[in-house]
N, C-alpha and C positions, 0 to 999 in steps of 0.2 A: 504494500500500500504506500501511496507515496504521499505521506501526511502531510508537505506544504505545498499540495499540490493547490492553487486559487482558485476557487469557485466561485468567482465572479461577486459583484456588489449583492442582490438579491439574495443570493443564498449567504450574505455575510447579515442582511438584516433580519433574514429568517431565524441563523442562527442564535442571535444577538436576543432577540422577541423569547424563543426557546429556554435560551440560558437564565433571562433575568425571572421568567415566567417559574422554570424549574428550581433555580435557586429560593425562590420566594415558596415555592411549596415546600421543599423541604427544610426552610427558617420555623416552620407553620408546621412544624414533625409533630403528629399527632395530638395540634391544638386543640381539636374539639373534644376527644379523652378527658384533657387537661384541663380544657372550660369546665367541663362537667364533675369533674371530680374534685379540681379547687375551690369552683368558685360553686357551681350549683350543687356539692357532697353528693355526684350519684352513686350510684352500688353497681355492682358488676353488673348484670342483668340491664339497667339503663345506659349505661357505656358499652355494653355489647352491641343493645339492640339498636343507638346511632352508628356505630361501625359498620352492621349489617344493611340496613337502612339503604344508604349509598350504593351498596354493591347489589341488592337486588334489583334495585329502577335500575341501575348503571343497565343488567342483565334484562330487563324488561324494557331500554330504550333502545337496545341493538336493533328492534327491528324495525320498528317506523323512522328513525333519525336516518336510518344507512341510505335510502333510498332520497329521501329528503336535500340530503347533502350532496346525493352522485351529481343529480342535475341541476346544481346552481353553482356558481361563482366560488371560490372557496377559501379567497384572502376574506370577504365581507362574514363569512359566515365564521370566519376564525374571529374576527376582528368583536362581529354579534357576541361571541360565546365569552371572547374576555372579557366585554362590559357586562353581559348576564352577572359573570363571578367574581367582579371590582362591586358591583350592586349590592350582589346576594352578600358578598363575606364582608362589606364595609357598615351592614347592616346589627353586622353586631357589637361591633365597638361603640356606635350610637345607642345601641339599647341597653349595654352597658354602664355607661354613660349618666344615662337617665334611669339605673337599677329596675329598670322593665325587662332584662335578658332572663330566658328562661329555658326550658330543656325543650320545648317544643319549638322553640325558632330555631335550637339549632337542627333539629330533626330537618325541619323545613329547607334550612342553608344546605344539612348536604348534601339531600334531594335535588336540588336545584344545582349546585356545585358539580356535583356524579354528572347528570345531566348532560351540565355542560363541558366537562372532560371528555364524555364520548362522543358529542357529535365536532369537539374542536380538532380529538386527534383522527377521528375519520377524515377531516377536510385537510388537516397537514401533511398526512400523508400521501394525497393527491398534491395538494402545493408542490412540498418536495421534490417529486416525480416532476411537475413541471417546468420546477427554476433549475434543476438540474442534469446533467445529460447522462444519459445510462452508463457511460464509463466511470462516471464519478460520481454515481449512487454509494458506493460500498467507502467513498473517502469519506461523503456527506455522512453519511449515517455513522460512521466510526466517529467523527468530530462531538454529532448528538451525544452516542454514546457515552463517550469519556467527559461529558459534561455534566452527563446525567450522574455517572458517578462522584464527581466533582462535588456534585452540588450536595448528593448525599454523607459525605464526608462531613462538610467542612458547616451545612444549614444546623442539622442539630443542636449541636454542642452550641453555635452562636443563639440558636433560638432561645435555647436552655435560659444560655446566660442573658437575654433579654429579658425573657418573661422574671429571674428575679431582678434585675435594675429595673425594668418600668412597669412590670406587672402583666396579669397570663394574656389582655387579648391585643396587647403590641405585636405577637407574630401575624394574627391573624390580621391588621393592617397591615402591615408589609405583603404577607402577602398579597390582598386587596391591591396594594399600589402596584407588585410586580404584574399581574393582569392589565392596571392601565398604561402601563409602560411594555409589555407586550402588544397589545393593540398599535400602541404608535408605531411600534416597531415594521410590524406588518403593514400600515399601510404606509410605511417608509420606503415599503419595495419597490414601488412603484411599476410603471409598465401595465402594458392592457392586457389584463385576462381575458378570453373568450369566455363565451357560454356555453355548457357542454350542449350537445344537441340529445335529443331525449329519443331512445331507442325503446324495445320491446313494450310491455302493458304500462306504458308512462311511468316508468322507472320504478314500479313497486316491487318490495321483497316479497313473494310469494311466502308462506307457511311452508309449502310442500318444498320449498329449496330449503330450510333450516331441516328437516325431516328428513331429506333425502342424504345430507351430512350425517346425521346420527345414525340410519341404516349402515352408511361406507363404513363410518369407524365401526361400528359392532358387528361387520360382518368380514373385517379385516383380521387377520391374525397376529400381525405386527400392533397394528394402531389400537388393537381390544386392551390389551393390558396395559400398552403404556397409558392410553386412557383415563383408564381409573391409578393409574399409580399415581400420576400427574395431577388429578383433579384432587384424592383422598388427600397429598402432601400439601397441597399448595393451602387445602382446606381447614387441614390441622392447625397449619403453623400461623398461619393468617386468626385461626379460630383463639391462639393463646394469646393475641397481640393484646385486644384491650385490656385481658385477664390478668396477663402480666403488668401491665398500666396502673392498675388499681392495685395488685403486690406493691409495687415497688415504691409508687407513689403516696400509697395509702397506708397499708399496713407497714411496712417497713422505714417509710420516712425518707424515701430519697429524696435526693432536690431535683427541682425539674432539666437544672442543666446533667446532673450525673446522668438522670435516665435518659437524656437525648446525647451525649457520650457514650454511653451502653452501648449503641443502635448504629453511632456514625463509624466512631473506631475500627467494626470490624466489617464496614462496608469497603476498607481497603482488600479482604478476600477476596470479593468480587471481584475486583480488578488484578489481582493475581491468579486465581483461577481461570478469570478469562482470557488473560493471555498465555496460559499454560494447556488450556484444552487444544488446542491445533498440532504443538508437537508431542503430546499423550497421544492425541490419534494417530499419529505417523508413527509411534511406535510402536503402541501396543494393539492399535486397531481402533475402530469405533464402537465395536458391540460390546469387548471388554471396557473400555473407557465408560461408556454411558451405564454398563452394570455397577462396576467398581463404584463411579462417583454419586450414581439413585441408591447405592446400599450405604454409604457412609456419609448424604445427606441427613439420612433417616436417621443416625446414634445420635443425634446432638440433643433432641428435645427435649427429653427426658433430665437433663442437668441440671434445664431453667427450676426445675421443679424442685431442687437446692438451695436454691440462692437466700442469703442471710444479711443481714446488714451491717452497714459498715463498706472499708474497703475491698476486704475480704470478698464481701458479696457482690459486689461491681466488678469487681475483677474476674470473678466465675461466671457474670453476665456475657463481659467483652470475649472471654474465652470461648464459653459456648457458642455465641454468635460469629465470631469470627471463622471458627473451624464447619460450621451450617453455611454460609455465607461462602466460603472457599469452595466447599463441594458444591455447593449450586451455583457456582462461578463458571465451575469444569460441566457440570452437567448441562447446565442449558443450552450453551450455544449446540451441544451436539446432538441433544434430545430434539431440538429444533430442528437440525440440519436431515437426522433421521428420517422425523415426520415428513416432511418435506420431500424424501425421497422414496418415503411408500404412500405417499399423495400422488393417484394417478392426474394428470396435467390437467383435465377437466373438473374434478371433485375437489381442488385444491380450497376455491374462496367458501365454499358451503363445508368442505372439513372443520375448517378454521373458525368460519363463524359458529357451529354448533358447539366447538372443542371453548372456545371462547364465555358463550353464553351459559355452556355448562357447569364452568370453573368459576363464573359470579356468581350463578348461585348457590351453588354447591360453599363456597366461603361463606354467603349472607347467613346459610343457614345455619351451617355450622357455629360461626359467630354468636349469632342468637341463642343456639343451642348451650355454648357454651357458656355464655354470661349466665343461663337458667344454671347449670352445674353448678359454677361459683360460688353464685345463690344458695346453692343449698348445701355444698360440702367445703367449701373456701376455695379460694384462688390457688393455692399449693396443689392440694387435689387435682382440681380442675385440668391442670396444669400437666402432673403426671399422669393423668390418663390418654391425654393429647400424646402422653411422650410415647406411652406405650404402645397405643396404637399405632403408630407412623412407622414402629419397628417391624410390622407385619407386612408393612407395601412393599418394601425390595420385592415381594415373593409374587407381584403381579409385573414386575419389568421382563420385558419380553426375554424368553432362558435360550435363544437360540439366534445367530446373526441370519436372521432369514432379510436377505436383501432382495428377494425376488419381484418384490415392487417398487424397485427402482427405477429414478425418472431420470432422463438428462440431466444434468450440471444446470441450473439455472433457472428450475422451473422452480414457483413458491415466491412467495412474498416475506419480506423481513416481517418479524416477531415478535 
């Protein structure tokens, strides 16, 4: 890859919109948790059930937004979505403000927020495509990347330490401001967009194409198990995040910058992993690599379910997370690359979107589920049961390198 390779002004303000947008979400590291547990005292069970909230609409707007978005404009509609979420999240610092802030605005905000995250990265990922030329898609999206991780690094720990100098709902304006400074950014691009021209039943998502996705995977034999291994993992680990929020925070007494250190610290695995997964598979293969690193994603959970206070117990946070964090550094990109290549070329945008829509709900529920847990046996519990279960997935990763549906080099969409 040729990383100073210039991609033109356009895709420098795209990027620029991206970075300040992302950086600002992750200053805002699990603010509404935070809202709710400092300033509104909720209990696991109502900090589950906002965490969940979000990921269900998010999973119930896939299908009317995607079509909505194919055939319009799609700098306006990015540009629409950042003021929807400068609106909706600056909403609460006024209501704050004026001690009218309450647990149902925030349900409301991020309903609205979920929203508008999916119908903004649906339209950027056609932008992209457009300010960009196919040779230098894979530099473009590598730039994203390492921004994305960037941002998750270094936002926490500063949100942390924001919320104790000015108090919990300053991240949540920053971020607010980082969507209006996104939008500027975007329409900074300048240059005439076309309108796409409107093909088949006036661009609507059919039912029976989300349906026809869910028959291919569960009559695939590769795509069955990683499947569910993919969805159970992603479900768990997601399902102990507010549970853990409400430990550490709550029972244990952490500050809110340690626990956004916790979280950032070992998002450098990430980026170690990810650039360790391409010569793992050149050595040892890709079916070994993706076994190896889905079986030793899965030991980490079970740890958090230790954790004690003090530094001692931060330290056993950042460890657990960092070594979870590193094997789904190495595993994604190639569990990706996999899929990808037992997606027959036609089935690939209807795999994706049922794999997609199944994985948000599949977390909302789980989420919900487990703040009820919480609820009734403590966050520790809760906690180790997550862990134990997750131990049982290695055993649905696919036991054999059946490549037999393999497509060309270059078919699939990034992930």
């Amino acid at each position: 890859m040729a990383a100073g390779r210039p991609l033109g002004r356009q895709f420098g303000w795209l990027w620029a919109a991206y970075a300040v947008s992302t950086f600002g979400t992750r200053l805002a590291f699990d603010a509404f948790p935070l809202l709710a547990i400092t300033v509104l005292h909720a209990g696991p069970a109502e900090v589950s059930a906002l965490a969940a909230t979000g990921l269900a609409v998010g999973a119930a707007a896939a299908v009317p937004l995607g079509p909505w978005v194919e055939f319009r404009r799609k700098r306006p509609v990015m540009v629409a979505m950042d003021l929807i979420r400068f609106g909706a999240l600056m909403s609460i610092p006024a209501a704050y403000a004026l001690g009218r802030l309450g647990f149902v605005q925030l349900l409301i905000v991020s309903v609205v927020v979920a929203a508008a995250d999916i119908t903004f990265t649906t339209a950027s990922g056609a932008c992209l495509k457009a300010l960009v030329p196919p040779e230098n898609l894979l530099v473009a999206n590598g730039r994203l990347e390492s921004t994305t991780w960037t941002a998750t690094v270094l936002g926490p720990p500063l949100g942390g330490a924001a919320i104790g100098l000015f108090g919990p709902v300053m991240t949540v304006m920053a971020d607010a401001v980082s969507y209006m400074l996104s939008a500027m950014g975007i329409r900074a691009i300048g240059g005439r967009e076309p309108r796409p021209a409107r093909t088949g039943a006036r661009g609507r998502l059919r039912v029976g194409d989300l349906l026809e996705g869910w028959r291919y995977i569960l009559a695939h034999p590769a795509l069955r198990p990683l499947f569910f291994n993919t969805i159970l993992v992603s479900g768990l680990i997601m399902a102990t995040s507010p549970v853990l929020a409400v430990l550490m925070l709550g029972d244990l007494g952490f500050a809110p910058w340690q626990y956004g250190l916790a979280f950032a610290a070992p998002c450098v695995g990430g980026l170690i992993g990810s650039r360790l997964a391409r010569p793992l598979v050149a050595r040892f293969g890709q079916h070994r690599v993706m076994l190896t690193a889905g079986t030793l994603r899965a030991c980490w959970l079970l740890g958090l379910a230790f954790v004690r206070p003090g530094t001692a117990g931060l330290v056993l946070v950042i460890a657990v997370e960092f070594g979870l964090i590193t094997s789904m550094g190495v595993f994604n990109p190639v569990y990706a690359t996999y899929r990808l290549e037992q997606t027959a070329t036609d089935r690939v945008a209807r795999t994706l979107s049922a794999w997609s829509i199944t994985s948000k709900l599949t977390v909302a529920a789980l989420t919900a589920l487990w703040g009820l847990l919480a609820g009734l046996t403590g966050p520790r519990t809760a906690i180790a049961i997550a862990g134990l279960l997750i131990l049982a997935t290695p055993l649905l990763l696919p036991r054999h390198d059946d490549m037999s549906g393999r497509q060309p080099e270059g078919v699939g969409s990034r992930t």
